[in-house]
C-alpha positions as CSV (number, residue, x, y, z in Angstrom):
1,X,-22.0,-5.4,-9.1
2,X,-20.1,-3.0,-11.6
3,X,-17.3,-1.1,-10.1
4,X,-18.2,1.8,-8.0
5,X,-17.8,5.7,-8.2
6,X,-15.3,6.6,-7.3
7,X,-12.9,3.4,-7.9
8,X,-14.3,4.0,-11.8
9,X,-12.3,7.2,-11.4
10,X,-8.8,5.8,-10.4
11,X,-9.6,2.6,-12.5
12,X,-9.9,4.8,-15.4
13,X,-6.7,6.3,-15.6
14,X,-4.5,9.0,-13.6
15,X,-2.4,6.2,-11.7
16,X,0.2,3.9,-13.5
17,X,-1.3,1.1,-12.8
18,X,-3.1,-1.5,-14.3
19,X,-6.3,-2.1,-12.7
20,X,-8.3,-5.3,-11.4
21,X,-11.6,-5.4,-9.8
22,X,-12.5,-8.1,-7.3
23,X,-16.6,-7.7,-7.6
24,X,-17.0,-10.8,-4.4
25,X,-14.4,-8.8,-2.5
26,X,-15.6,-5.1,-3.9
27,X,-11.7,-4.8,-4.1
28,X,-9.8,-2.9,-6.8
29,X,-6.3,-3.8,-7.4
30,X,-4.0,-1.6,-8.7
31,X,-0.8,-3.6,-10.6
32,X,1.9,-1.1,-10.9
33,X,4.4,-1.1,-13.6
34,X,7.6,-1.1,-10.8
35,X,8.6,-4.1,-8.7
36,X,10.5,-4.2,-5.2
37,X,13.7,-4.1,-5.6
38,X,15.7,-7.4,-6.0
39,X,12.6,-9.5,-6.4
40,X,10.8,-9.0,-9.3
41,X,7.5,-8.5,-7.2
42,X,5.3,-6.0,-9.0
43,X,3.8,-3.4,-6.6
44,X,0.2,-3.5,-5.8
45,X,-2.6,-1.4,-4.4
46,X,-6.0,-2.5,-3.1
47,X,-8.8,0.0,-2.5
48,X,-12.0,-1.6,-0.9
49,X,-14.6,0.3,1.2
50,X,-14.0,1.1,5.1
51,X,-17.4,0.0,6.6
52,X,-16.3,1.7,10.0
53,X,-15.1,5.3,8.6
54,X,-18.0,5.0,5.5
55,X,-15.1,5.6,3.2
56,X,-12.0,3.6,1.9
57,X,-9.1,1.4,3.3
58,X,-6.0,2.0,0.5
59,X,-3.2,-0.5,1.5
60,X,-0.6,-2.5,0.1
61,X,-2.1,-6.0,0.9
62,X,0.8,-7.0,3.0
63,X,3.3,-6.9,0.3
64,X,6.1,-5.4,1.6
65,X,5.8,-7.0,4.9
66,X,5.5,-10.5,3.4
67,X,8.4,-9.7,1.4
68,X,10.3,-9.0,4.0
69,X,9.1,-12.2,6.3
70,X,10.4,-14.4,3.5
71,X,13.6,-12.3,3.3
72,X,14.3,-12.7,6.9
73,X,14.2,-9.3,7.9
74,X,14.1,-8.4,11.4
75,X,10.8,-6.2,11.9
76,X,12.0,-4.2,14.6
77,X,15.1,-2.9,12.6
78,X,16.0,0.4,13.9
79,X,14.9,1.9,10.2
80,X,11.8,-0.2,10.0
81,X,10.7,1.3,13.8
82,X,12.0,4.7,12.7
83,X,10.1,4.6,9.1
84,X,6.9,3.5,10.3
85,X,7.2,5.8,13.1
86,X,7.6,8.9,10.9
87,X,4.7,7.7,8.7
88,X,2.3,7.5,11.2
89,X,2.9,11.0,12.1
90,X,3.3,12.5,8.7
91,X,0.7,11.4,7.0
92,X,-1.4,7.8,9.4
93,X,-0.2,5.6,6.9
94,X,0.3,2.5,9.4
95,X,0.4,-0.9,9.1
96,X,-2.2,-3.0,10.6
97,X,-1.9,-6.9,12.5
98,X,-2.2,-7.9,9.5
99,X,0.9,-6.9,8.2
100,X,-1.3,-4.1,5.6
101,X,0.7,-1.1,5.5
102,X,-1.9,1.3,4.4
103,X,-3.8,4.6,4.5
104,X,-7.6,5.6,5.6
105,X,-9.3,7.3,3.2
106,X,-12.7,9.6,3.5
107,X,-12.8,11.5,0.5
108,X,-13.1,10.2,-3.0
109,X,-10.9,13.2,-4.0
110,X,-7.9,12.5,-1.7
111,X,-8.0,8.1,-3.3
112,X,-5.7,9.2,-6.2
113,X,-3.0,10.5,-3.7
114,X,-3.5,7.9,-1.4
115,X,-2.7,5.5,-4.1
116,X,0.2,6.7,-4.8
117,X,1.1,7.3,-1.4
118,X,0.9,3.8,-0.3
119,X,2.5,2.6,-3.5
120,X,6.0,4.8,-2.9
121,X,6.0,4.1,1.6
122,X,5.5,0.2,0.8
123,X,8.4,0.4,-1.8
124,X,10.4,2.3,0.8
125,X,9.4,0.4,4.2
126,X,10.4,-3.0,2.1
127,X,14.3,-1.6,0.9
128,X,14.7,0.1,4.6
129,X,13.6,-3.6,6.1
130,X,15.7,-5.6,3.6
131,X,18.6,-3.5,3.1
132,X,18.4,-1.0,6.1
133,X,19.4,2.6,6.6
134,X,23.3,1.8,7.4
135,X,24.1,-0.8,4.9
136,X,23.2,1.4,2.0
């Protein structure tokens, strides 16, 4: 199966990112040119389609929480609780049981935001966790 519209779109260009589609997965990966900080991690983005909402699931793949499992970082950190909480509110980026720290999409217009959305709160959620609010 070739890539679908709209995932052509961000695959195309618009986003700094290098993309890679998963056609068994009907996943597209999006390789950003940054990394987390301290660990040389590149920041990535997956875009697959959201059976239950008809439109997309834009997350970081677990990333940032992974990176900060294998860091040790406590998960209920007072920043951590306080940054997820604020995200959720502002804008339903959440992270699911799966550790996914991601956005629902419905529109193929908003995936380019979303993108770049996840890309900058997984970045952020992974130096509050690691180095936390106070010890900056």
């Amino acid at each position: 199966m070739a890539l679908p519209e709209p995932l052509a779109g961000l695959a195309a260009g618009g986003i700094p990112a290098q993309s890679l589609w998963d056609e068994e997965n009907e996943t597209l990966a999006l390789r950003f040119p940054n990394t987390y900080p301290g660990t040389g991690e590149e920041v990535m983005v997956y875009v697959a389609p959201d059976s239950e909402t008809g439109g997309w699931k834009v997350d970081d793949g677990g990333g940032a929480s992974g990176l900060l499992d294998e860091a040790g970082a406590d998960p209920s950190d007072a920043a951590v609780t306080a940054f997820l909480k604020a995200s959720y509110e502002e804008s339903v980026l959440m992270m699911n049981e799966a550790g996914e720290f991601g956005i629902p999409v419905l529109e193929a217009e908003d995936l380019p935001g979303a993108v770049a959305e996840v890309a900058a709160a997984s970045v952020a959620l992974y130096v509050l966790g690691r180095f936390g609010a106070a010890r900056l």
